[in-house]
Backbone as JSON Lines, residues from 0, in Angstrom:
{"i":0,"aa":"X","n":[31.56,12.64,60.76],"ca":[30.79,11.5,60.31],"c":[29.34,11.88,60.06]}
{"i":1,"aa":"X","n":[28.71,12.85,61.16],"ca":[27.33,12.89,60.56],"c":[27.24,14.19,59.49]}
{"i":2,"aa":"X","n":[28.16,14.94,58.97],"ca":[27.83,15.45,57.86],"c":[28.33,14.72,57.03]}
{"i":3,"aa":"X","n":[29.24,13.41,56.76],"ca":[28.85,12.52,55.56],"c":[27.62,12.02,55.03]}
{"i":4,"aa":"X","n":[27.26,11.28,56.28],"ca":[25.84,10.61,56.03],"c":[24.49,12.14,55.8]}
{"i":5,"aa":"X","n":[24.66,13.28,55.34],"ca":[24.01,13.84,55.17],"c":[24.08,14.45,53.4]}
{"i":6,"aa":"X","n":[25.24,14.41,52.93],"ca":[25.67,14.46,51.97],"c":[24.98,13.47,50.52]}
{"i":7,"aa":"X","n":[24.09,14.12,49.94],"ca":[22.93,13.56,48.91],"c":[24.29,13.37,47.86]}
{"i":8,"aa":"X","n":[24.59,12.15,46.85],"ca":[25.19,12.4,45.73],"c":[24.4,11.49,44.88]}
{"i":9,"aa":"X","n":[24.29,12.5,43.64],"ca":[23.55,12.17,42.57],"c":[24.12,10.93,42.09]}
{"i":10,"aa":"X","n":[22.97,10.1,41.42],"ca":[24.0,8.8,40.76],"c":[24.33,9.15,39.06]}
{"i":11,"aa":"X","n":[23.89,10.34,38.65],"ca":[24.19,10.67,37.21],"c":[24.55,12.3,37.26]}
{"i":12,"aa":"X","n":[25.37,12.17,36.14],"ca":[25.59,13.96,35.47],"c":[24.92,15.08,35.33]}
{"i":13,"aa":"X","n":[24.59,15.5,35.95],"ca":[23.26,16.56,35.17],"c":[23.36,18.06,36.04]}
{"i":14,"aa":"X","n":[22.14,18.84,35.55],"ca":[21.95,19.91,36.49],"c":[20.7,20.1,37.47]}
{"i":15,"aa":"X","n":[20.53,20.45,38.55],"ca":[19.71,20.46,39.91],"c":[18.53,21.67,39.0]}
{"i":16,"aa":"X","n":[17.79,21.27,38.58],"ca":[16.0,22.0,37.7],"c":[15.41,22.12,38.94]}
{"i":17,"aa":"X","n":[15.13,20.99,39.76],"ca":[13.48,21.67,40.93],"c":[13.88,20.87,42.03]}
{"i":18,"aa":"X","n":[14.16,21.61,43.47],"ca":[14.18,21.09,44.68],"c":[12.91,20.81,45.47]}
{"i":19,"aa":"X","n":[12.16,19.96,45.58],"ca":[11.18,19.94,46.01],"c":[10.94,19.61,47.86]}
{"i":20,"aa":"X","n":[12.85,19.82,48.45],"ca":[12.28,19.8,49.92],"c":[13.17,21.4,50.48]}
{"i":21,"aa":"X","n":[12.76,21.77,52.0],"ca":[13.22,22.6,52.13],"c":[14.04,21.84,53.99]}
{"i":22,"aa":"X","n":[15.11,22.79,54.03],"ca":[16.03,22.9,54.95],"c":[14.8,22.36,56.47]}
{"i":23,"aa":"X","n":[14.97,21.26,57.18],"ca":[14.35,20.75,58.27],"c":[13.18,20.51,58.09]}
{"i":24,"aa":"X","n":[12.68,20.38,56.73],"ca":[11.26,19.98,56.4],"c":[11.36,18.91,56.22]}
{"i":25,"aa":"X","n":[10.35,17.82,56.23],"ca":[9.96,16.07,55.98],"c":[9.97,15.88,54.64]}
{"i":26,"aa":"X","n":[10.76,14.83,54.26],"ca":[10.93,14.44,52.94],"c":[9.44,14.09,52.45]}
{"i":27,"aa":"X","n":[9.53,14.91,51.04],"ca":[8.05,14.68,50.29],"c":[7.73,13.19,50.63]}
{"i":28,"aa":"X","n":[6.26,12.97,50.05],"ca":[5.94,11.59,50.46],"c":[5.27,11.19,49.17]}
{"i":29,"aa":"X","n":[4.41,10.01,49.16],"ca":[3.8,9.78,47.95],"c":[4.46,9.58,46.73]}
{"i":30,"aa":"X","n":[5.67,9.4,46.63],"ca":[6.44,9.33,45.35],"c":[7.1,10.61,44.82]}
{"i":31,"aa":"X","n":[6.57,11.81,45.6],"ca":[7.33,12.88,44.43],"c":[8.66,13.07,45.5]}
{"i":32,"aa":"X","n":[9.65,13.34,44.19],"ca":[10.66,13.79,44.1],"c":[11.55,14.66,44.66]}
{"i":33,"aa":"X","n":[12.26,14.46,45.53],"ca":[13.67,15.75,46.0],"c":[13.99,16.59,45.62]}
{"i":34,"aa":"X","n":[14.65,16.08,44.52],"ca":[15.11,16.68,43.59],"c":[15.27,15.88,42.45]}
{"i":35,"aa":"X","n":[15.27,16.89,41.15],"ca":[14.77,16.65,40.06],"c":[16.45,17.16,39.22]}
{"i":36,"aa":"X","n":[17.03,16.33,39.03],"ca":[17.81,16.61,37.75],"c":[17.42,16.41,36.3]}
{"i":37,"aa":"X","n":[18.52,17.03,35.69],"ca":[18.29,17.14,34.04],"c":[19.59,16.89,33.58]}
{"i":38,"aa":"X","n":[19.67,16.45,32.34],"ca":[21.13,16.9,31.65],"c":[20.86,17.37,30.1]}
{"i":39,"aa":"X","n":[20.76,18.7,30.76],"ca":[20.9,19.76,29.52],"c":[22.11,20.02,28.41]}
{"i":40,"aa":"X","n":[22.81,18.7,28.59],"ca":[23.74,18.89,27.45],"c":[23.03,17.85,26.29]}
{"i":41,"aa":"X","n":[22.6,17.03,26.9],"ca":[21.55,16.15,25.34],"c":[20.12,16.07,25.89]}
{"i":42,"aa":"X","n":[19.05,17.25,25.21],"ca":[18.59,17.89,25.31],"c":[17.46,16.69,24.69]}
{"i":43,"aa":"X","n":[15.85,15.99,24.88],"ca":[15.24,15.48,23.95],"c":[13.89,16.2,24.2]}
{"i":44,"aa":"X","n":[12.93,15.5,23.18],"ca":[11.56,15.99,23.21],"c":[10.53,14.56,23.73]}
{"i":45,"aa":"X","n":[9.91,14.61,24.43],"ca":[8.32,13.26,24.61],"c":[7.5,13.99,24.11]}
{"i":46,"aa":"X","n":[7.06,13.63,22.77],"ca":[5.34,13.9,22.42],"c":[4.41,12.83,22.26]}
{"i":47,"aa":"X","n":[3.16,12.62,22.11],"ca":[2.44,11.54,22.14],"c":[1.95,12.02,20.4]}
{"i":48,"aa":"X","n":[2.24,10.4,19.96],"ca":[1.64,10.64,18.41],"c":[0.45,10.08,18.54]}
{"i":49,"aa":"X","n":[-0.55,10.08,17.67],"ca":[-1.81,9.59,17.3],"c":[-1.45,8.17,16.46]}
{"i":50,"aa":"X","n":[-2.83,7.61,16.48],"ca":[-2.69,6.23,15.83],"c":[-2.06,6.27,14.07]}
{"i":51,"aa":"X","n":[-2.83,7.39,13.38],"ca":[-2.56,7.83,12.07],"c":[-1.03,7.83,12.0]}
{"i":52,"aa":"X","n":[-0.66,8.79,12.9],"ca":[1.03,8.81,13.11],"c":[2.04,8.16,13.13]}
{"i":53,"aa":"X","n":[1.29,7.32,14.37],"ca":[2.86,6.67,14.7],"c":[2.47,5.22,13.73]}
{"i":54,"aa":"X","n":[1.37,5.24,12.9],"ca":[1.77,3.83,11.97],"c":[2.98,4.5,10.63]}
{"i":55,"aa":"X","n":[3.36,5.59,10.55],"ca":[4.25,6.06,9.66],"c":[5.4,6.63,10.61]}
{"i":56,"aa":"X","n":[5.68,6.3,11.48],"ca":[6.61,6.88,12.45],"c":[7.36,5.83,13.04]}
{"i":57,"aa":"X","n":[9.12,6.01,13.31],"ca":[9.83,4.88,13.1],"c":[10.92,5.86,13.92]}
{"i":58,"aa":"X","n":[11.88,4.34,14.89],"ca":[12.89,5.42,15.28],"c":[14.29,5.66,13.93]}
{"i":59,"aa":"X","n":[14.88,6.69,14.63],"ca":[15.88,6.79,13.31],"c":[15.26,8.1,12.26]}
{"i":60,"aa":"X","n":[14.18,8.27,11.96],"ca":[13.38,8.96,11.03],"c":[13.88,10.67,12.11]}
{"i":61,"aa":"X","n":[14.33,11.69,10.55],"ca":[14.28,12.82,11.64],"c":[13.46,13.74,11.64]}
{"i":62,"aa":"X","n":[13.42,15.11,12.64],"ca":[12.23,15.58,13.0],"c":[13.21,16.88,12.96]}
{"i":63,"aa":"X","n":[11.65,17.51,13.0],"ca":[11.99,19.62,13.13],"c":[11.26,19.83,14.25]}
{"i":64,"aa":"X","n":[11.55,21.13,15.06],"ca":[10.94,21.14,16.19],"c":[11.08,22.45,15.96]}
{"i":65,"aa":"X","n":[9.77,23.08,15.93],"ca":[9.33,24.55,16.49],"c":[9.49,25.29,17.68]}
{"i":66,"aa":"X","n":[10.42,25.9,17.8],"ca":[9.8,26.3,19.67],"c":[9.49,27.3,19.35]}
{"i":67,"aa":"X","n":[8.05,28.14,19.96],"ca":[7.6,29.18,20.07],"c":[8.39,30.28,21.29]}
{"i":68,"aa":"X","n":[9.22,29.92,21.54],"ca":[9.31,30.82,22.92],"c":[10.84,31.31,22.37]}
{"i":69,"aa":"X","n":[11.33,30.62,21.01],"ca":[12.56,31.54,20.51],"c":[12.49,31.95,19.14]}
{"i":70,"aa":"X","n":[10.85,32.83,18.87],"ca":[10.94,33.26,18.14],"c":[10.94,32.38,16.28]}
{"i":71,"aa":"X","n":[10.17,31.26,16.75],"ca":[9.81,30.27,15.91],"c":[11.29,29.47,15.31]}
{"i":72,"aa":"X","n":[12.31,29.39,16.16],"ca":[13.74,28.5,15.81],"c":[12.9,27.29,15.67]}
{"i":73,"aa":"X","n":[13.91,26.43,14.59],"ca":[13.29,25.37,14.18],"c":[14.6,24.45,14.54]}
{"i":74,"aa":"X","n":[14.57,23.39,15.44],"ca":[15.51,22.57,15.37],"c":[15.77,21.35,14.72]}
{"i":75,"aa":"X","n":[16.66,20.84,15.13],"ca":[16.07,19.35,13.93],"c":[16.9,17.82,14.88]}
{"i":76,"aa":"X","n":[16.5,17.17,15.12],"ca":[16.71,16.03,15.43],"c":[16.54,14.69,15.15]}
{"i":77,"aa":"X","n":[16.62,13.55,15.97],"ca":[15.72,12.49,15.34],"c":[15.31,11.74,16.06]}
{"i":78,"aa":"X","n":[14.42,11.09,15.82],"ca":[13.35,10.04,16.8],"c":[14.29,8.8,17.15]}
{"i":79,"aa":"X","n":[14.16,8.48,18.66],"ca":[14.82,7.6,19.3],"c":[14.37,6.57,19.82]}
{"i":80,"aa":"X","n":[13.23,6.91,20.03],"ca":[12.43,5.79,20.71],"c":[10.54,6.21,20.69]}
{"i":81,"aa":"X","n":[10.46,4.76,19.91],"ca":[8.77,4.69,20.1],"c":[8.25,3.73,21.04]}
{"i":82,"aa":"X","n":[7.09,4.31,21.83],"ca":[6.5,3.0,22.54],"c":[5.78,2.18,21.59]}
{"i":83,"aa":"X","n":[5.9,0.8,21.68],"ca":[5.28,-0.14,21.55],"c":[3.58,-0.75,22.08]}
{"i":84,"aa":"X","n":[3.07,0.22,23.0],"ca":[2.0,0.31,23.66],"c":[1.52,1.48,23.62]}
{"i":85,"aa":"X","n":[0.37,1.7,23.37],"ca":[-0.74,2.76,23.08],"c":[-0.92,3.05,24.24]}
{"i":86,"aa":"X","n":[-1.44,4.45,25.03],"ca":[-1.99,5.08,26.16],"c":[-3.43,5.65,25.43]}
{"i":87,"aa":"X","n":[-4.56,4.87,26.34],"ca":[-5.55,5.81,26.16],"c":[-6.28,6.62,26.61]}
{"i":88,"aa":"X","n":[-7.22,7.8,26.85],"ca":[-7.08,8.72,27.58],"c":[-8.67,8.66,27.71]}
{"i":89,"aa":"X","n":[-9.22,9.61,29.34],"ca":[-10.75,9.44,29.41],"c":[-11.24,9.04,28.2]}
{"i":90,"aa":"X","n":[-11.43,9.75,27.3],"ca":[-11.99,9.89,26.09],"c":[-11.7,8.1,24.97]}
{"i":91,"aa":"X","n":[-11.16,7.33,25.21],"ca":[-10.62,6.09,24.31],"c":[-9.75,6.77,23.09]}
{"i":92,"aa":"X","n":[-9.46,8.14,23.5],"ca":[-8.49,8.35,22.34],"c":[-7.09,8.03,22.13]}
{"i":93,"aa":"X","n":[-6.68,7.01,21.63],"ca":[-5.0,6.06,21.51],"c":[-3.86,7.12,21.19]}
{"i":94,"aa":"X","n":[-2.86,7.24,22.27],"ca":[-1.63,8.09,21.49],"c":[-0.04,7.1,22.31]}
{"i":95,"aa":"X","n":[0.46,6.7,21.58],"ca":[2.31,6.51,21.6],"c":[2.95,7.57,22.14]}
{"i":96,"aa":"X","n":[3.52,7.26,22.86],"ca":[4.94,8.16,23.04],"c":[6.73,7.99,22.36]}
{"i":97,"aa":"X","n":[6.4,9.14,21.97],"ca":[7.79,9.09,21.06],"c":[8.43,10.13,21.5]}
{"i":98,"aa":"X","n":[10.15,9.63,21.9],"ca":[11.15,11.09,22.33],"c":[11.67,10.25,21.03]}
{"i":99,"aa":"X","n":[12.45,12.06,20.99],"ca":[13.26,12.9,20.0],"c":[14.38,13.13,20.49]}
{"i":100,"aa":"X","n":[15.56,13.02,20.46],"ca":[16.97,14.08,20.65],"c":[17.46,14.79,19.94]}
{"i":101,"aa":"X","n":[17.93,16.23,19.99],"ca":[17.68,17.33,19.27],"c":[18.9,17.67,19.35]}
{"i":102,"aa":"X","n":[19.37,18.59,18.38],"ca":[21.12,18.52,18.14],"c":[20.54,20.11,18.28]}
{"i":103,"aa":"X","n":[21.04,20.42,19.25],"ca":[20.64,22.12,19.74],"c":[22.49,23.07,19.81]}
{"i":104,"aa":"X","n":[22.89,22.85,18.95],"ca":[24.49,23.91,18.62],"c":[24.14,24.84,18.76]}
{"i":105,"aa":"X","n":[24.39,25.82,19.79],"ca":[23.88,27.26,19.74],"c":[22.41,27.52,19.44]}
{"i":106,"aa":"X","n":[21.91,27.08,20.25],"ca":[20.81,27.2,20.64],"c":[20.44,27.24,22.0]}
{"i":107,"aa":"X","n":[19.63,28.41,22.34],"ca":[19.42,28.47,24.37],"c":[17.73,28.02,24.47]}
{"i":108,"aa":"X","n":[17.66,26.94,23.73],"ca":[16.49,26.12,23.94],"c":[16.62,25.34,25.63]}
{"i":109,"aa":"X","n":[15.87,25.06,26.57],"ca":[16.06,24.89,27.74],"c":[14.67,24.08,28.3]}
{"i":110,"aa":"X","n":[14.73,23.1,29.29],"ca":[13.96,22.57,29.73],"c":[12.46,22.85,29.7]}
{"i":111,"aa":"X","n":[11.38,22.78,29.49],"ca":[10.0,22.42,29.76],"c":[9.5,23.7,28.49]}
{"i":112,"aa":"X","n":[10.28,23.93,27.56],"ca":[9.64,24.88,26.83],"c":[8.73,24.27,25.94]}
{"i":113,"aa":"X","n":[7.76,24.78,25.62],"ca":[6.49,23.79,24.65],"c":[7.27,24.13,22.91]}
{"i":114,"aa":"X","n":[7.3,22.75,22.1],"ca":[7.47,22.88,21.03],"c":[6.04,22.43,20.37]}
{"i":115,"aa":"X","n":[6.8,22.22,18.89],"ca":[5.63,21.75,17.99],"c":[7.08,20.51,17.65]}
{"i":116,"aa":"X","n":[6.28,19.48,16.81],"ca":[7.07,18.61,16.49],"c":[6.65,17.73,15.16]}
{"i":117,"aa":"X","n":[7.5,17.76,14.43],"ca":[7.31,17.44,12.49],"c":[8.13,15.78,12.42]}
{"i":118,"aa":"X","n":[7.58,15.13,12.74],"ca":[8.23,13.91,12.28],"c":[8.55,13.95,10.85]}
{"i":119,"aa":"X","n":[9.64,13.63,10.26],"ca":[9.45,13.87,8.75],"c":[9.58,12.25,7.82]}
{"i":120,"aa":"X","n":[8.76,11.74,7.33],"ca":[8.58,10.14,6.86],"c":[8.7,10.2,5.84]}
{"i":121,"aa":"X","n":[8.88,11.07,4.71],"ca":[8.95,10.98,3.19],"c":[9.86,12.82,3.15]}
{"i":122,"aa":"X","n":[11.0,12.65,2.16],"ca":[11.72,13.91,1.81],"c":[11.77,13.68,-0.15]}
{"i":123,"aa":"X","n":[11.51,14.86,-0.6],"ca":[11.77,15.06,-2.16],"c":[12.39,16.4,-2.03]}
{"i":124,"aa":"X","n":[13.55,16.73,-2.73],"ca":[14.18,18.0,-2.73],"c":[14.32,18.44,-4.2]}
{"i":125,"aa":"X","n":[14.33,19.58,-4.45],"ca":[14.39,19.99,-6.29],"c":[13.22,19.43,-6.83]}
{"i":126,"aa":"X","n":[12.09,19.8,-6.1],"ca":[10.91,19.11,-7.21],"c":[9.66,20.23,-6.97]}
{"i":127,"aa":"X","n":[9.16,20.3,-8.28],"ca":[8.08,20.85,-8.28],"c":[6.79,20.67,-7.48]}
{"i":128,"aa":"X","n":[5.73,22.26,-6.67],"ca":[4.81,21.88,-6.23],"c":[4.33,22.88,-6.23]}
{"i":129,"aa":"X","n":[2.52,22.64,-5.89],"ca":[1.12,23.38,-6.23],"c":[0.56,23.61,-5.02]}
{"i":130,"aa":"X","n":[-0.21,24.3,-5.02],"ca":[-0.94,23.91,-3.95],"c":[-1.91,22.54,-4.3]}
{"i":131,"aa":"X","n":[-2.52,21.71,-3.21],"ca":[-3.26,20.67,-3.54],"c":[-4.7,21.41,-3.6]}
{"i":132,"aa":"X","n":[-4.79,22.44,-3.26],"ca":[-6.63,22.69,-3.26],"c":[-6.64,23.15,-4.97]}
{"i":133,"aa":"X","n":[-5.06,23.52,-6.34],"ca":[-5.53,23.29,-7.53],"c":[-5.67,21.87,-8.13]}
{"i":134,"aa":"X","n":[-5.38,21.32,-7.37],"ca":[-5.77,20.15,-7.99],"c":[-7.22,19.18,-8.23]}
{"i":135,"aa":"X","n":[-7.69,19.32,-9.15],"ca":[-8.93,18.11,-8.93],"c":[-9.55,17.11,-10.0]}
{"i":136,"aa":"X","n":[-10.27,16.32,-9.49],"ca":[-10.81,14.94,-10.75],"c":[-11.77,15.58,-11.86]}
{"i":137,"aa":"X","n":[-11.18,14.94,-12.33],"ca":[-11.94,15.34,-13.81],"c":[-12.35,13.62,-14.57]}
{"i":138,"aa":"X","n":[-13.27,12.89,-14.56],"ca":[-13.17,11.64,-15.56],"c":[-12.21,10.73,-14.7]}
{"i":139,"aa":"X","n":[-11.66,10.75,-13.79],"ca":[-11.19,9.7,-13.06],"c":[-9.17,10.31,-13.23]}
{"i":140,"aa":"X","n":[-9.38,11.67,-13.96],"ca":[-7.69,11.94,-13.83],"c":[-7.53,13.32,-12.87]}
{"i":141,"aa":"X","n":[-6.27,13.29,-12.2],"ca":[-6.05,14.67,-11.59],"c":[-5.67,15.39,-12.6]}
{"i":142,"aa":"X","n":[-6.26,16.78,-12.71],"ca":[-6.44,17.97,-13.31],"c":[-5.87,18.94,-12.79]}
{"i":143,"aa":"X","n":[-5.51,20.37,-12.96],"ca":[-5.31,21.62,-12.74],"c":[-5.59,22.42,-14.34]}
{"i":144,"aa":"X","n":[-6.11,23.5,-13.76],"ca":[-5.96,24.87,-14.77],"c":[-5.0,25.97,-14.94]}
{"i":145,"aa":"X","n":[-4.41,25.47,-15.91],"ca":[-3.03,26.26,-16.34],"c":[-3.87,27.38,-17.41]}
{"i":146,"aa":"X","n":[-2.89,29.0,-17.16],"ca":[-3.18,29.68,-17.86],"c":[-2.54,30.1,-19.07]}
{"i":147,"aa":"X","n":[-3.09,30.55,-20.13],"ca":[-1.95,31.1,-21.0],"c":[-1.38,32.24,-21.31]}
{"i":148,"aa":"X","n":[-1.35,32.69,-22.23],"ca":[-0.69,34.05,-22.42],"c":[-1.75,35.18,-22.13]}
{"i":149,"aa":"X","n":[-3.14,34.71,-22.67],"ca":[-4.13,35.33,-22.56],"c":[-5.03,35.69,-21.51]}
{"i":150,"aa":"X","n":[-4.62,34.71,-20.63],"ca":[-5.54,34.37,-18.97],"c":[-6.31,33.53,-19.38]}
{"i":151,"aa":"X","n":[-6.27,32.61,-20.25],"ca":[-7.43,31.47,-20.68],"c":[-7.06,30.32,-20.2]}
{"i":152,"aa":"X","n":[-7.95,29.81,-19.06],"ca":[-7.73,28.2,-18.31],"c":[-7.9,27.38,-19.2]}
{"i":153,"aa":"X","n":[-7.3,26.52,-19.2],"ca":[-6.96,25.61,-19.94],"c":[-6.85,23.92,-19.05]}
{"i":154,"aa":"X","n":[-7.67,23.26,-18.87],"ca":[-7.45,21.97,-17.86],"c":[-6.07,20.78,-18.59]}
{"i":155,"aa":"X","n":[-5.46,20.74,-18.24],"ca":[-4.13,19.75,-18.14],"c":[-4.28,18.54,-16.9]}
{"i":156,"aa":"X","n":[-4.28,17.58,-17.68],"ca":[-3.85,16.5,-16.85],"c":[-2.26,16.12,-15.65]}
{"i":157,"aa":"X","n":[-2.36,16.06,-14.93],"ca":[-1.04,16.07,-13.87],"c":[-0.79,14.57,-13.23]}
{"i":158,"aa":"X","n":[0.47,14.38,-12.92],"ca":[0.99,13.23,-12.42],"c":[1.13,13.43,-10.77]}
{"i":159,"aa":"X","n":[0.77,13.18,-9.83],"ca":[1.37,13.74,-8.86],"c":[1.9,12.62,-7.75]}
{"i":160,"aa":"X","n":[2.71,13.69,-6.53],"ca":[3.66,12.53,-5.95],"c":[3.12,12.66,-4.74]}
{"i":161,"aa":"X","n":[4.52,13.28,-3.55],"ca":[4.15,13.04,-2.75],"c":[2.92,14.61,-1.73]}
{"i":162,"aa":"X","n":[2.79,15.07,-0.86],"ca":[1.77,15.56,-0.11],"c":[1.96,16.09,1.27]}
{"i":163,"aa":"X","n":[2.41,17.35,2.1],"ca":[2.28,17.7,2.88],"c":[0.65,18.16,3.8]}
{"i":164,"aa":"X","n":[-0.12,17.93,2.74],"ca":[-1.57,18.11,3.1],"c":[-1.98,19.72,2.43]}
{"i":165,"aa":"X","n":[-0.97,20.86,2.11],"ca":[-1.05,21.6,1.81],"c":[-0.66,21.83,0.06]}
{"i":166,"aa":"X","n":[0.34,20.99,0.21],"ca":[1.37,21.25,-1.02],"c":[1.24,19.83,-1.48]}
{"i":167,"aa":"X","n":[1.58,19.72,-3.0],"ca":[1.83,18.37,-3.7],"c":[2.62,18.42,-4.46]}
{"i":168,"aa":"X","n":[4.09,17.36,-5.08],"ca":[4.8,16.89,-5.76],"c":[4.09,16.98,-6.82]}
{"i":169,"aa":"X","n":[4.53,17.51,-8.44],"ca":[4.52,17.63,-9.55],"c":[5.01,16.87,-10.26]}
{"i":170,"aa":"X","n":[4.67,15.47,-10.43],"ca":[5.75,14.37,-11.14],"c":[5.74,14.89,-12.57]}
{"i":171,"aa":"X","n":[4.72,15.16,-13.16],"ca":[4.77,15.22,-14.91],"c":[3.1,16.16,-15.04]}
{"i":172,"aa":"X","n":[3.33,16.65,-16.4],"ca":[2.05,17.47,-16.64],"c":[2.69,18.75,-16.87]}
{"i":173,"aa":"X","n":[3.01,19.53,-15.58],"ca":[3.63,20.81,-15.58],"c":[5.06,21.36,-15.66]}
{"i":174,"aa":"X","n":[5.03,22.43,-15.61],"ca":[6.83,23.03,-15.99],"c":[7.26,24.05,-14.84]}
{"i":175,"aa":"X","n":[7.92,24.72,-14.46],"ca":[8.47,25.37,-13.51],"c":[7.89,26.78,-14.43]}
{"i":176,"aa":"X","n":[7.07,27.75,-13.6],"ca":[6.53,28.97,-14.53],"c":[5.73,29.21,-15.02]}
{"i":177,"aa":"X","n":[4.92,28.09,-15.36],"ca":[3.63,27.9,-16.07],"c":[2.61,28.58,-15.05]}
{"i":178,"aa":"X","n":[1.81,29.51,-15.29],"ca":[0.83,30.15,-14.41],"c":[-0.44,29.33,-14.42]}
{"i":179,"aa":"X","n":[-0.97,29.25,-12.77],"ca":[-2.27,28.14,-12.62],"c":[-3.36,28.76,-11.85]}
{"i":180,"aa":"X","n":[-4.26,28.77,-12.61],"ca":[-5.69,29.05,-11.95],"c":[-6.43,28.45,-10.81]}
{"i":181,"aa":"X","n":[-6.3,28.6,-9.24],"ca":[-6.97,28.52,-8.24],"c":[-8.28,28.44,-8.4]}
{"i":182,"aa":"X","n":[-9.08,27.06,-7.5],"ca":[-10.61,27.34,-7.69],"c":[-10.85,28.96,-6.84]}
{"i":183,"aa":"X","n":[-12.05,29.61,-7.39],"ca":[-12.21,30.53,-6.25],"c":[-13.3,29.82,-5.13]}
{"i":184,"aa":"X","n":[-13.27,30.46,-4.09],"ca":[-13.36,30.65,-2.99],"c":[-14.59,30.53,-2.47]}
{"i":185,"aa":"X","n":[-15.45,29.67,-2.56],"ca":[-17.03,29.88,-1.87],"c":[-17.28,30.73,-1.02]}
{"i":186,"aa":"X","n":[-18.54,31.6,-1.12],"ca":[-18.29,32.76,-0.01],"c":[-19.89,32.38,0.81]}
């Protein structure tokens, strides 16, 4: 009878990550934890988005996840849950928390490893793109300098779409091949 009543059983599935008491020692106090399970078979991410963010961030929407610690594997999942309440920090700076669940098939991605995380809110596939630093106003239209046979810039008017901050959608203006002149480089 008294090794029943000594007998801890978990109320969920998972695996034993961090024991935090030891054999005839006093149960932690203050709130922390015994023990700490996980269930490493559905694997998610908590990151805190920024205000910019999470007004384009939605559950359902899916995500890529970087982990640095396997050699830059990129996983991909999707957002499950956003808070509804902002956390703000010493500073009054506002961030959401949003987990991810990550479809990890052969992958030995594993508890507390630091990722990066790509919410993705807009997808175009088969479409043309520039960099955005050729792009610029000219008279109130977006411009680029296309070259010709000769190396002679030539300014063309462009349609453009959507924007990774780096790269931009090519709606109309240009062709797949057409060579384009970069501003140079302030030194």
């Amino acid at each position: 009878a008294s090794v029943g009543d000594t007998v801890v059983t978990a109320p969920v599935d998972g695996t034993v990550i961090e024991v935090g008491v030891t054999i005839g020692a006093m149960a932690p106090v203050g709130g922390a934890p015994a023990i700490v399970l996980a269930d490493l078979k559905h694997p998610y991410i908590e990151a805190a988005l920024d205000e910019n963010d999470y007004a384009q961030a939605s559950v359902g929407l899916p995500v890529k996840v970087l982990v640095d610690a396997l050699d830059g594997i990129t996983l991909e999942g999707t957002v499950t849950a956003l808070s509804a309440v902002g956390n703000a920090d010493q500073n009054g700076i506002v961030t959401y928390a949003l987990i991810a669940t990550l479809d990890t098939a052969h992958i030995a991605a594993t508890a507390g490893m630091s990722v990066r995380i790509d919410v993705i809110t807009q997808r175009a596939d088969d479409v043309l793109i520039i960099p955005t630093q050729a792009v610029r106003i000219e008279e109130g239209r977006q411009v680029v300098s296309v070259l010709d046979d000769r190396n002679v810039a030539r300014t063309v008017p462009v349609s453009l779409g959507m924007t990774d901050g780096t790269n931009v959608e090519v709606k109309s203006g240009l062709s797949a091949g057409q060579r384009m002149a970069l501003p140079q480089e302030e030194q």
